[in-house]
C-alpha positions as CSV (number, residue, x, y, z in Angstrom):
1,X,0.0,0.0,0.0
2,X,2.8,2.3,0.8
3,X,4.6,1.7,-2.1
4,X,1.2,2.3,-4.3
5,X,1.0,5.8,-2.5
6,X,4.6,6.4,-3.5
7,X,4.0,5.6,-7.0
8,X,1.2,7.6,-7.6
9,X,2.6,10.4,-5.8
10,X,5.6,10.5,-7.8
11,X,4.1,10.1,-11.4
12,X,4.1,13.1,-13.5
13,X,6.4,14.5,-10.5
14,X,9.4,14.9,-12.5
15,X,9.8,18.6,-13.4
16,X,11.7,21.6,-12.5
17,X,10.4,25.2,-12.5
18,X,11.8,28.0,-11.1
19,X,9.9,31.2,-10.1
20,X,6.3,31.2,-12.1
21,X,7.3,29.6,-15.2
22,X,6.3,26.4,-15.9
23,X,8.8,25.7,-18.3
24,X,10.9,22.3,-17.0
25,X,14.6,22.8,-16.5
26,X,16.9,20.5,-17.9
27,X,19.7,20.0,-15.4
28,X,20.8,21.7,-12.4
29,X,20.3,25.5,-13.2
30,X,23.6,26.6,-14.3
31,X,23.9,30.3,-12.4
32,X,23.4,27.9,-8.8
33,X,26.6,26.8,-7.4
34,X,27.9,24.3,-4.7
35,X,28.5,26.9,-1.4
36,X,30.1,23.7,0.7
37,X,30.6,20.5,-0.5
38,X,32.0,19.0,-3.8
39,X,29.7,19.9,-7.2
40,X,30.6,16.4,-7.9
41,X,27.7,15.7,-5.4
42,X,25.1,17.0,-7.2
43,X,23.9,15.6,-10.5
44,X,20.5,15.3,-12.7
45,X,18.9,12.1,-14.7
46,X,15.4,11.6,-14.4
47,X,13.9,14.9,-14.4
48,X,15.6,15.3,-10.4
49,X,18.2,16.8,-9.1
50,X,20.0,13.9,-7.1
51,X,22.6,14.1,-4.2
52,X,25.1,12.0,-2.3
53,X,27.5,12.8,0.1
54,X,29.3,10.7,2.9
55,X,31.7,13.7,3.7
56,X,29.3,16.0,5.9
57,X,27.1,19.0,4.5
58,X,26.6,20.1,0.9
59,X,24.7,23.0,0.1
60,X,23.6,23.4,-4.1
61,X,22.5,27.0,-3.7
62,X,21.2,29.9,-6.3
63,X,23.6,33.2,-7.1
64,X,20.7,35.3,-6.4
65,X,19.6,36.7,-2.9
66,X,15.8,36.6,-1.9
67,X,14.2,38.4,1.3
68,X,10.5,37.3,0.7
69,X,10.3,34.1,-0.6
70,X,8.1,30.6,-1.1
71,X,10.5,27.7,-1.8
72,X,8.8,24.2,-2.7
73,X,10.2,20.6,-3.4
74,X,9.4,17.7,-3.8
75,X,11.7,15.6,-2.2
76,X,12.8,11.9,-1.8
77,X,15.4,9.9,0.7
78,X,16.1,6.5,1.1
79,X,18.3,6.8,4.2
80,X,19.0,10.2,5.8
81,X,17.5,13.7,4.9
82,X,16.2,15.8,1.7
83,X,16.8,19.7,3.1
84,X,15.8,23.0,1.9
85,X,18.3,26.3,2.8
86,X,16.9,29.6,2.7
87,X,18.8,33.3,3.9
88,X,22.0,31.7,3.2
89,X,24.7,34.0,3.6
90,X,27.9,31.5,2.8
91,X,28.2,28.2,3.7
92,X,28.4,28.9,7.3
93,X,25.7,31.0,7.6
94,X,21.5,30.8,7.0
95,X,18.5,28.4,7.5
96,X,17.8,24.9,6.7
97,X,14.5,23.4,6.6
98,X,15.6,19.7,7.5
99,X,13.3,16.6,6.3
100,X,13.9,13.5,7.9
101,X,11.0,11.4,6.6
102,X,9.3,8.6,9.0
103,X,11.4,4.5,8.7
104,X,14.8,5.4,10.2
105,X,16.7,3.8,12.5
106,X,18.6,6.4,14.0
107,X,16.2,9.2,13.8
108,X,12.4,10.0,14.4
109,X,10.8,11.4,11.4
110,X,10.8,15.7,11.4
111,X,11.1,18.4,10.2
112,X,12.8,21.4,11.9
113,X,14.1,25.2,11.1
114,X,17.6,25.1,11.9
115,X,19.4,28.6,12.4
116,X,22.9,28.0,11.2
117,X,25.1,30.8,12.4
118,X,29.3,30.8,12.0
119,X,28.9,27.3,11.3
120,X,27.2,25.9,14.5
121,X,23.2,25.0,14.1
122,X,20.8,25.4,16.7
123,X,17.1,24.2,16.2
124,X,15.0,26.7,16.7
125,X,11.0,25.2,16.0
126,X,10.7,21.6,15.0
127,X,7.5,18.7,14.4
128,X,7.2,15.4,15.0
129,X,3.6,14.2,13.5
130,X,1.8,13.0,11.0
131,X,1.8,13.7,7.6
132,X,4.7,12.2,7.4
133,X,6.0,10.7,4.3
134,X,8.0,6.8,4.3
135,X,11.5,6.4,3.4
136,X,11.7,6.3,-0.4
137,X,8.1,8.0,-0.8
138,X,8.4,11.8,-2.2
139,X,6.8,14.4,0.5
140,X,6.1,18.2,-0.6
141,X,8.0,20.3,1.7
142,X,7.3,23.9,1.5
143,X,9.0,27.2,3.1
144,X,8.3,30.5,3.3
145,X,10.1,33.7,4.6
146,X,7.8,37.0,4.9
147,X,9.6,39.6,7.3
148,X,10.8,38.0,10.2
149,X,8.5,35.2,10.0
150,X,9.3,31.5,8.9
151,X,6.6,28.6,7.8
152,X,7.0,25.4,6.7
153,X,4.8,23.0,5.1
154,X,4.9,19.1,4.5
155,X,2.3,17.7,1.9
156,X,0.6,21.1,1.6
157,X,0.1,21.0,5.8
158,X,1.1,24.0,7.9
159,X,3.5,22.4,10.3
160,X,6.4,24.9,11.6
161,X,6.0,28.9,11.9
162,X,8.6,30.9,14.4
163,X,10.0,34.1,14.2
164,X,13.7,34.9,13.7
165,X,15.4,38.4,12.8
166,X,19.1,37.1,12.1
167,X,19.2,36.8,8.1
168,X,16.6,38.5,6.5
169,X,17.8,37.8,2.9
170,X,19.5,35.6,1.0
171,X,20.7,32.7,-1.0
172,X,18.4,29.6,-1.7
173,X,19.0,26.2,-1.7
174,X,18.9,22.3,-1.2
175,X,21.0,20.3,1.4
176,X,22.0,17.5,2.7
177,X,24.1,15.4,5.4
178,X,25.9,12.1,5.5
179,X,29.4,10.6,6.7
180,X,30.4,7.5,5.7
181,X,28.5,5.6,8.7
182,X,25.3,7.3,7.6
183,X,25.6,8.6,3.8
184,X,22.3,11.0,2.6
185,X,21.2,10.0,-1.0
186,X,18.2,12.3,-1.8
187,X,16.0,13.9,-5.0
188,X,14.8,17.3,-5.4
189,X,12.7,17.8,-8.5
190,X,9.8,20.0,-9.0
191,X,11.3,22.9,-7.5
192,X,9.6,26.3,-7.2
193,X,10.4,29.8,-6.5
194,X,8.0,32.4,-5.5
């Protein structure tokens, strides 16, 4: 049953659009870079942008800098997390939006706003429901950053909104986490920029 849902959530799911366009992207767009990490990384086939690392954080974020913004993905993991990044100022620096979806071993499913500052992160809301997607199955996670407010949204649910003045514009992004006793393999694709 749970692999029915998957399938049918991910048909047709294989497009990437940025801003109100709904023209699909073919490849990673070339103006984002890698801001930590390796670009080797990061790669595209399938209509997703895929990612692997064993060799901590990578960060595939966009050249331009956004103060109000709506950033959507649909993303996938098999074993770790699929992460949005949003105010980056450098690599050190910004939010992450961190999906860890429910079937780990070593970590309950959540989502949390992380505030990343000179490299250290502290958690500052976090959710531990439902709504959550399985390992493998594709969840819609959503953020949005309007003044000093924050919201994220799994599968179209409001889950997260907190309040948090330190970066009030910036890069945009996807991340993820692994070392070689827990590698992160995760898709992005359908990715929008409002």
């Amino acid at each position: 049953m749970v692999a029915g849902a998957c399938v049918l959530l991910t048909a047709g799911i294989v497009t990437l659009t940025v801003s109100n366009l709904e023209q699909p992207m073919q490849g990673i767009p070339q103006e984002w870079s890698v801001l930590s990490g390796d670009r080797d990384q990061w790669d595209w086939a399938g209509g997703k942008i895929i990612a692997h690392s064993i060799t901590g954080e990578t960060v595939l974020a966009s050249s331009k800098e956004y103060r109000d913004v709506t950033v959507s993905a649909v993303v996938s993991t098999t074993n770790r997390e699929a992460s949005l990044a949003i105010h980056f100022q450098d690599a050190d620096n910004g939010y992450i939006i961190i999906f860890t979806p429910d079937g780990l071993t070593n970590w309950p499913a959540h989502i949390d706003i992380v505030k990343k500052v000179s490299n250290r992160e502290s958690t500052i809301a976090s959710y531990h429901g439902r709504v959550f997607s399985s390992l493998g199955c594709s969840a819609k996670v959503t953020v949005a950053a309007k003044g000093p407010w924050l919201e994220a949204r799994l599968n179209g649910v409001p889950v997260l909104r907190t309040k948090d003045t330190t970066f009030t514009s910036g890069f945009i992004g996807l991340r993820i986490f692994g070392d070689p006793d827990s590698p992160c393999d995760a898709t992005f694709s359908n990715l929008t920029i409002k």
